[in-house]
C-alpha positions in Angstrom: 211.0 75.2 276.9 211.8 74.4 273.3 209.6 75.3 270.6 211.2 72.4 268.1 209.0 69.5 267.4 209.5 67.3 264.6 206.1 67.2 264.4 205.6 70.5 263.2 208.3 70.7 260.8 207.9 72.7 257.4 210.2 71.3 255.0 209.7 73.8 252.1 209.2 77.4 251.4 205.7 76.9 250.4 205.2 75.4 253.5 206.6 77.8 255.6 204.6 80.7 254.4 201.1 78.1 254.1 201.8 78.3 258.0 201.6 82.2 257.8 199.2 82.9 255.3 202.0 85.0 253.1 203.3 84.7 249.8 206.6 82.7 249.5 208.1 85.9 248.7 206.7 87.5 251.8 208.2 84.8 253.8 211.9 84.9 252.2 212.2 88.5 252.3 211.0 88.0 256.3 213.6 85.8 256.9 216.4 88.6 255.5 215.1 91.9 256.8 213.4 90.8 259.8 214.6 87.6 261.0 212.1 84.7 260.4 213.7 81.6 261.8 214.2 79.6 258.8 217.1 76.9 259.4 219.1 75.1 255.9 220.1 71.8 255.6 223.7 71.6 253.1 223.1 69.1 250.7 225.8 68.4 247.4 223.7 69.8 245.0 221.7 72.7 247.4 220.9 74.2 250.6 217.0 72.9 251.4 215.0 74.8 254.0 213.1 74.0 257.1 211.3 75.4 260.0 209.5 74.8 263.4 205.8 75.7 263.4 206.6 76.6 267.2 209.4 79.1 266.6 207.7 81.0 263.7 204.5 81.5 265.9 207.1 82.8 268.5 208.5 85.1 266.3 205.5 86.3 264.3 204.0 87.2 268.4 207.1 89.1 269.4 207.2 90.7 265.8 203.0 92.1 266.5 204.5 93.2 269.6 206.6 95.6 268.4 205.6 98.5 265.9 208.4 98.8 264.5 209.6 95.4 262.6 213.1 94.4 264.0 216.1 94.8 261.5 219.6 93.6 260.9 222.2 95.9 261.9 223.0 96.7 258.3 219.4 97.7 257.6 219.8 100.7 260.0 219.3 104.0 258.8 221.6 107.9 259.8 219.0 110.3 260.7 217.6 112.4 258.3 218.9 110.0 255.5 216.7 109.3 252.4 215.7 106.0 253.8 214.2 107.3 256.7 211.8 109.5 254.6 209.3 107.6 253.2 209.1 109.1 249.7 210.5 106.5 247.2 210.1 105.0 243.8 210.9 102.5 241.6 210.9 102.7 237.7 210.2 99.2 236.2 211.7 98.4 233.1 209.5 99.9 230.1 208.4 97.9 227.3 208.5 98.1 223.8 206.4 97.2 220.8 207.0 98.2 217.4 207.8 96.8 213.6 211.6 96.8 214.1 212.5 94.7 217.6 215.9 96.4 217.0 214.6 99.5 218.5 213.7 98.2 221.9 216.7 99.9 223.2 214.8 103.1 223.3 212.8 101.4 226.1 215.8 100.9 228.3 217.8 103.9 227.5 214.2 106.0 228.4 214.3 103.9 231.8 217.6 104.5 232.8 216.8 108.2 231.7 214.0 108.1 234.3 215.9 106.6 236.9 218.8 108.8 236.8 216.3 111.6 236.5 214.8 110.9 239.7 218.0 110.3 241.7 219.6 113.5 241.4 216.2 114.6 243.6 217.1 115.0 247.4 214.3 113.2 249.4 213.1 110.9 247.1 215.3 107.2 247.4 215.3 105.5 243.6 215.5 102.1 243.3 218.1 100.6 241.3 217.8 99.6 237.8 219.5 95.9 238.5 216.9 95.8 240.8 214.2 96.4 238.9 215.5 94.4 235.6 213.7 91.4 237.0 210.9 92.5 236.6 210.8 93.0 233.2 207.7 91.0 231.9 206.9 90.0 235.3 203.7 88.2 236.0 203.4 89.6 239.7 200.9 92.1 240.6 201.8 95.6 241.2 201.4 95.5 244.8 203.5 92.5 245.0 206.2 94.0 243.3 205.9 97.4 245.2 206.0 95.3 248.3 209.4 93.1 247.3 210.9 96.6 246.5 209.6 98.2 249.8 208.5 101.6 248.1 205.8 103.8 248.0 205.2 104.8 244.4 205.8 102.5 240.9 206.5 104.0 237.9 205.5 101.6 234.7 205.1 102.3 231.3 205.6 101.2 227.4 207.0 102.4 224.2 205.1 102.1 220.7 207.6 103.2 218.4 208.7 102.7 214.6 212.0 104.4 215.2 210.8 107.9 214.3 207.4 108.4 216.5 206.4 107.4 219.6 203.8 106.7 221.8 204.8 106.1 225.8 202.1 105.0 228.3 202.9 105.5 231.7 201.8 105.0 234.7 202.1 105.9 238.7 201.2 103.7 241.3 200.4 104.7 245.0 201.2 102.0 247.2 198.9 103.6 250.2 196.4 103.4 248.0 197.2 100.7 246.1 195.5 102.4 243.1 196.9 104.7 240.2 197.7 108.5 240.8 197.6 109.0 237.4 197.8 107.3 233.9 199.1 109.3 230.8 200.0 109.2 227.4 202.9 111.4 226.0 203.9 111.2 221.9 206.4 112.7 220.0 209.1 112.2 217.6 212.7 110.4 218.7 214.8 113.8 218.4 211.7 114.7 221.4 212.7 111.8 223.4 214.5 113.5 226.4 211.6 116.0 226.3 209.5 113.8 227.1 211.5 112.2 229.7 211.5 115.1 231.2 207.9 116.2 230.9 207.2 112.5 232.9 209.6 113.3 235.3 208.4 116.6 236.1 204.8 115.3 236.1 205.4 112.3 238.9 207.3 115.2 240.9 203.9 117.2 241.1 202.3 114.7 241.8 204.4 113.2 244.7 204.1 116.8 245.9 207.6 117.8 246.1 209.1 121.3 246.2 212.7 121.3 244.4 215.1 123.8 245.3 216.4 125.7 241.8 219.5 123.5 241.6 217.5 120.3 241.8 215.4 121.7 239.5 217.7 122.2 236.9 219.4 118.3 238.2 215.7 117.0 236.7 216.9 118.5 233.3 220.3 117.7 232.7 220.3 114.9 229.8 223.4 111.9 229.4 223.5 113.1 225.7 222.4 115.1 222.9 223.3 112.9 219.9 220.6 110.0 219.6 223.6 108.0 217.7 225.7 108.4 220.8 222.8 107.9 223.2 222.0 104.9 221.9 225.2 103.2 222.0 226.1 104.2 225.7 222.7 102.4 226.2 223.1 99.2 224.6 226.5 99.0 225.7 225.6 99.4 229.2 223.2 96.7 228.6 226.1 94.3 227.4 228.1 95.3 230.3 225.0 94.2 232.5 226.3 90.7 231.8 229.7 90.4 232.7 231.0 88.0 229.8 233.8 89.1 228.2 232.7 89.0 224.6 229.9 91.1 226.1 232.2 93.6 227.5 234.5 93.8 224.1 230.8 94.4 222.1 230.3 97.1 224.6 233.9 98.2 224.1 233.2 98.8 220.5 229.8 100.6 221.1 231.8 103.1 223.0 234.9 103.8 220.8 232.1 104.9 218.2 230.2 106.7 220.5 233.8 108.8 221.8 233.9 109.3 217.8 230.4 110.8 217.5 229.8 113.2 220.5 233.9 113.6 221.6 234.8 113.2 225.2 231.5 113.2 226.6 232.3 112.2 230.4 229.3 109.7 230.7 230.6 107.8 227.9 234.1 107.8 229.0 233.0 106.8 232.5 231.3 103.8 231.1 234.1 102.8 229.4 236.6 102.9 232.1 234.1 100.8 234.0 234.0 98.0 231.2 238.2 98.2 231.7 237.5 98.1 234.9 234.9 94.9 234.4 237.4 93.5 232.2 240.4 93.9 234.6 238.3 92.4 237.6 237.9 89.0 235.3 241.2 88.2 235.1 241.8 90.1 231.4 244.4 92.5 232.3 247.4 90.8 233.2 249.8 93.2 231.6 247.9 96.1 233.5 247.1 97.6 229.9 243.9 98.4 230.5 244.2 100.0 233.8 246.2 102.5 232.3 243.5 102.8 229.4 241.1 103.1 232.3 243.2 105.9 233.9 243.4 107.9 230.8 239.9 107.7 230.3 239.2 108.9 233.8 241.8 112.1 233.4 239.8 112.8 230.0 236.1 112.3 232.3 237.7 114.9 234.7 238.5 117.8 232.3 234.6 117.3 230.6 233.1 116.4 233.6 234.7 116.9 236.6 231.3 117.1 238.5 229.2 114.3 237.0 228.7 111.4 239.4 230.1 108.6 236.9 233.4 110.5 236.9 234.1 110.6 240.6 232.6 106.5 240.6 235.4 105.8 237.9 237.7 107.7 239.5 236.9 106.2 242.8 237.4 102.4 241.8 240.8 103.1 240.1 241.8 104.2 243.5 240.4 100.7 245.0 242.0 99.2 242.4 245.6 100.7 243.2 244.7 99.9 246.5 244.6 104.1 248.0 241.2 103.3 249.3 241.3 106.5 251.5 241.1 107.9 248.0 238.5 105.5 246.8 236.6 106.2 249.9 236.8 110.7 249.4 235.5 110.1 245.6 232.9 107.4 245.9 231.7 109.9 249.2 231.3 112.8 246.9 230.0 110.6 243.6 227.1 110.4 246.3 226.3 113.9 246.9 225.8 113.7 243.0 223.7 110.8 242.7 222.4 109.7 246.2 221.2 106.8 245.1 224.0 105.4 242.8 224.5 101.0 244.0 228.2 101.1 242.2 229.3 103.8 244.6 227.4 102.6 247.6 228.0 99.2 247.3 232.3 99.9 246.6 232.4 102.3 249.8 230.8 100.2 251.9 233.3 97.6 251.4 235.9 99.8 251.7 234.7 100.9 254.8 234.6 97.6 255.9 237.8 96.7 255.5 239.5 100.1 256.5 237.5 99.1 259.8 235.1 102.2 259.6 232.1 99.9 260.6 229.5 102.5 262.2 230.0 104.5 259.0 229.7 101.5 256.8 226.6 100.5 258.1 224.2 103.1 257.2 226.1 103.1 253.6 225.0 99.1 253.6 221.0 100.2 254.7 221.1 102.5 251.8 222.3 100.1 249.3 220.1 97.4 250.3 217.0 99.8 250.1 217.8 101.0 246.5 219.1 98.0 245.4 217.5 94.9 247.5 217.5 92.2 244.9 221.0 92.7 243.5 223.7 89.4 244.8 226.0 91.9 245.7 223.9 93.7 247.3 222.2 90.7 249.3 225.7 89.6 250.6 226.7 93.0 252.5 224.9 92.5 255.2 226.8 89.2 256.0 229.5 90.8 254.8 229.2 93.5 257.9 228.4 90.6 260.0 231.5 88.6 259.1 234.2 91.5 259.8 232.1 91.9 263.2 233.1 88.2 263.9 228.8 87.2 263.8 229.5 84.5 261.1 226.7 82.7 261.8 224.5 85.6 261.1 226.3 86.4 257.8 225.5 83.0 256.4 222.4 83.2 255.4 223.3 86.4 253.5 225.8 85.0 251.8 223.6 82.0 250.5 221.0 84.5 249.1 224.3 86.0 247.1 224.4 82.4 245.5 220.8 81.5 245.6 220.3 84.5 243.1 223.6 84.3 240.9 224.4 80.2 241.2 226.7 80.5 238.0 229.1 83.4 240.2 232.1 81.6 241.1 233.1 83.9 243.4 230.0 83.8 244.8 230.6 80.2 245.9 233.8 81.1 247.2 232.4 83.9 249.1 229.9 80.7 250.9 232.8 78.3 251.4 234.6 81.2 253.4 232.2 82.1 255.6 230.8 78.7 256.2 234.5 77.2 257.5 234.5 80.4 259.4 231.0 80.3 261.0 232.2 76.6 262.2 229.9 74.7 259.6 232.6 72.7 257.8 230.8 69.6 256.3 228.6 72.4 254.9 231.8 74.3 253.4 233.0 71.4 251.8 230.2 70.3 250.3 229.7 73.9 248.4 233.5 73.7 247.7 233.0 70.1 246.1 229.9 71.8 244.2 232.6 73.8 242.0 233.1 70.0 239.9 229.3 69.2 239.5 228.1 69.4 236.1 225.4 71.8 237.1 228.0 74.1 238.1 228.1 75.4 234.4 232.1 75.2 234.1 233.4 76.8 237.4 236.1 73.8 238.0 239.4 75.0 237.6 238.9 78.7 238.0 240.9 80.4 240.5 238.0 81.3 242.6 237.4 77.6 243.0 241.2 76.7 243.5 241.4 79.1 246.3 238.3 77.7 247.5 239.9 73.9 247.2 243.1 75.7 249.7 240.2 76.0 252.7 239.1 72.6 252.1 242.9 71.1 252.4 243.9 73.2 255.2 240.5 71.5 256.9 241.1 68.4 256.1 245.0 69.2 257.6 246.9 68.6 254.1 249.8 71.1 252.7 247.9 74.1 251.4 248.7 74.3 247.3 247.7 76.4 245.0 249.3 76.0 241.4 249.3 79.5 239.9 249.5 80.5 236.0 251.5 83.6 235.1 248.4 85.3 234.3 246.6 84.0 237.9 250.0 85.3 239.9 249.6 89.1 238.9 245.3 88.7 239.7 246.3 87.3 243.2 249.1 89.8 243.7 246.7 92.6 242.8 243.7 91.7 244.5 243.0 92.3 248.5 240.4 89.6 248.3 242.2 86.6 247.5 245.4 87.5 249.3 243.1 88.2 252.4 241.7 84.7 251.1 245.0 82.3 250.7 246.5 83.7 254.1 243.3 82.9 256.2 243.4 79.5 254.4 247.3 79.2 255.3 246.9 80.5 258.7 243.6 77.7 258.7 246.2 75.1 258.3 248.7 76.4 260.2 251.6 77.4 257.8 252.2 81.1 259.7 255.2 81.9 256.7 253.1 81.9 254.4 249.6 83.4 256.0 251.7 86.2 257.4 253.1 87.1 253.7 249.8 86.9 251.9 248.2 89.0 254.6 251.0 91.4 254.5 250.2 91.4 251.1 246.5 92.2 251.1 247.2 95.2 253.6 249.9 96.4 251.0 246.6 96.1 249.1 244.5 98.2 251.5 243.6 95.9 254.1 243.3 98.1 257.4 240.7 96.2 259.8 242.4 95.8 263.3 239.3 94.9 264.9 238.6 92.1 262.7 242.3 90.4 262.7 243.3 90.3 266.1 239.6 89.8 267.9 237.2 88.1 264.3 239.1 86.0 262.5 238.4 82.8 263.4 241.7 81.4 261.0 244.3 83.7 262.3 243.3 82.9 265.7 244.8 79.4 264.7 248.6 80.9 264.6 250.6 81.1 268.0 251.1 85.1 268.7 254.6 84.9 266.8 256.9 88.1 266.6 255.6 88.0 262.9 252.0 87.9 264.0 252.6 90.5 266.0 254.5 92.9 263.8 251.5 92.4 260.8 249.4 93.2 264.2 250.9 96.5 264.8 250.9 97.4 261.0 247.4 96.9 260.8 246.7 98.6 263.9 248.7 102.4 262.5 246.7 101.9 259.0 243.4 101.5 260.8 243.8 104.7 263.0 245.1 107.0 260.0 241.8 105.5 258.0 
């Protein structure tokens, strides 16, 4: 017996959680972790939402059934891993007030002190600091935000400085109480700052009760630098960076050349800078490849000061994505997280690595990990779907990949990313019309960039027209050096049925690293559209030998 009824239709968020007596926010993070049946409705502009009175009631008695909530497959956790413990924390942003505003980056260099402070600590999970950035200035309650985050201690606090004393206010939040453990005041001069960093730290330790080993002790100590000048440009450069624009990433650029000429090779400032490269690179910047070779000097520089540090290995492990050695990638991102458990570049890069090296078991737990210590992230929010996708469950990895979009609407890839898996879950009105989105004037000037002309190739080999795709000289070497899009243009050639060129690009994107058997022959719903060719079948067998030496 159905439980649909257009009669008891909720046609909004707000209405779907005035039917449960939740928050909206309650409701929408239901509907990712745990299921809620919440249906959308593609529109040119937006995806509206909608659900049956009927089917939530079903769903919130089988849910009170259980004791345990039900999960997506990528919010499972490895025995023993962090996330299984229930000790964690997140460190909000801290504030800053003071007569100069232009030393308000002592408040984010303190948190990111704090948060790297913490995650060197076995048995406690950290919560990302993209995570946490939204809530900077947030009018939510406490317990809301501990709640959104899904942790059991919060960590808040502000900064009254005048750029020689300060003042910091913190304070520590049980969420089982849902009351402060403690609230403190700690001053001192700037050249005491990482002093007091570490005096906070080592305070919320005692007071979560945990018993560090001598090494992790001596973790809780270790500083990113010594020389305030330095320290404060890696900070603000790494705020810059946050941004992803390339005039932000050459301002960060310059931050870092001065601070290389203040404190030397210091391996956390080269790493940040071959990471800019890297961000740089990834935009479509680099067409000569000068600046992967900048990034690889860098990274030979990070491993004779710091061959140990976690940023060294992460560097090192996305210049091996980006030369496409991901068994590489996958060995340094592994031990960059024996350093720093709770690092979201590292997990987030070896999980999709693992993905597409066909290593899904393994891939999974790395996914639950992420999305616990960085739930609010877009990339974060997509890799769940993305799981779902390379295990052919398109359908299921929708909705993930609209909460990618939902939060970061002005990511073209992002919208390419939805108009993939949408033509591959079946729902092709609903691909087109987020393809056709890419020309709205609220899409903020995505028309014409690659990610929306390889988007346009899905939408012709739909609508069973000659698959083109006009390249610039700069555009040919991104393609021909990126997995994703020449995984992208041959599923969009094999969609129309041109098997020349669909078996070239795919050839190309296993040149690139490509290695998931499982997904090609038995998943992909567009190469299932060529005949089994000697061609197909030779790209099969490749495939097949990468997959069982990864």
């Amino acid at each position: 017996m159905s439980n649909r009824s257009e009669n008891d239709r909720l046609d909004s968020w707000k209405a779907i959680a005035r039917h449960l007596g939740r928050s909206v926010r309650t409701v929408r993070r239901w509907e990712y972790h745990e299921g809620l049946p919440v249906h959308r409705h593609m529109h040119k502009a937006q995806a509206s939402v909608y659900a049956y009175a009927g089917e939530l009631d079903s769903w919130r008695a089988r849910r009170s059934a259980h004791q345990q909530p039900a999960k997506s497959p990528a919010a499972k956790t490895a025995p023993g891993s962090k996330q299984s413990q229930g000790l964690s924390i997140a460190v909000l942003p801290f504030t800053f007030s003071g007569p100069d505003a232009a030393q308000a980056w002592v408040a984010d260099g303190f948190t990111e002190e704090m948060i790297n402070g913490f995650s060197a600590l076995p048995g406690l999970r950290v919560t990302s600091r993209t995570s946490t950035l939204g809530f900077q200035n947030s009018p939510l309650e406490t317990t809301d935000i501990i709640r959104t985050l899904g942790v059991s201690h919060l960590l808040e606090g502000g900064i009254v400085g005048d750029g020689t004393r300060l003042r910091i206010n913190v304070r520590l939040i049980d969420s089982g109480r849902d009351d402060h453990l403690w609230s403190r005041q700690f001053t001192g001069s700037m050249d005491e700052v990482f002093d007091i960093q570490e005096r906070i730290a080592r305070a919320v330790v005692t007071a979560l009760k945990m018993q560090l080993k001598p090494a992790d002790d001596r973790r809780l100590t270790e500083r990113s630098l010594d020389d305030l000048a330095a320290w404060r440009r890696l900070v603000q450069a790494r705020q810059l960076a946050l941004r992803w624009r390339p005039d932000t990433l050459e301002k960060a650029r310059v931050l870092l050349d001065e601070a290389l000429a203040i404190a030397g090779d210091h391996p956390d400032i080269l790493a940040a800078f071959g990471r800019i490269l890297l961000q740089h690179r990834e935009a479509g910047q680099d067409p000569e490849g000068q600046l992967l070779a900048q990034a690889e000097d860098l990274a030979k520089r990070a491993q004779v000061t710091g061959p140990e540090r976690a940023g060294t290995r992460v560097l090192q492990g996305w210049l091996a994505y980006a030369r496409g050695d991901w068994p590489q990638a996958i060995e340094q991102l592994s031990q960059a997280l024996e350093i720093d458990q709770d690092d979201p570049d590292a997990l987030s890069l070896l999980a999709n690595c693992l993905l597409l090296t066909g290593q899904v078991s393994r891939a999974e737990s790395v996914i639950g990990h992420l999305v616990a210590v960085d739930p609010l992230t877009p990339l974060s929010l997509c890799m769940p779907g993305f799981l779902h996708a390379m295990e052919g469950r398109f359908e299921q990895a929708v909705p993930h990949y609209q909460a990618m979009l939902e939060r970061d609407p002005g990511n073209p890839v992002a919208r390419l990313f939805n108009v993939w898996v949408l033509f591959a879950a079946g729902r092709r009105e609903a691909a087109e019309s987020t393809a056709a989105e890419f020309n709205t004037p609220g899409a903020r000037g995505l028309a014409g960039t690659l990610p929306a002309r390889v988007a346009q190739c899905f939408t012709q080999a739909f609508t069973s027209q000659e698959v083109h795709l006009e390249l610039t000289p700069a555009d040919q070497l991104v393609v021909e050096n990126s997995e994703m899009y020449a995984r992208f243009l041959a599923e969009a050639y094999a969609f129309a049925g041109n098997e020349r060129d669909a078996i070239a690009w795919m050839n190309r994107a296993v040149d690139l690293g490509f290695a998931n058997h499982r997904y090609l022959a038995n998943h992909d719903p567009f190469f299932a559209n060529l005949a089994d060719s000697d061609d197909k079948k030779a790209l099969l067998r490749r495939v097949e030998g990468l997959s069982r030496e990864a």
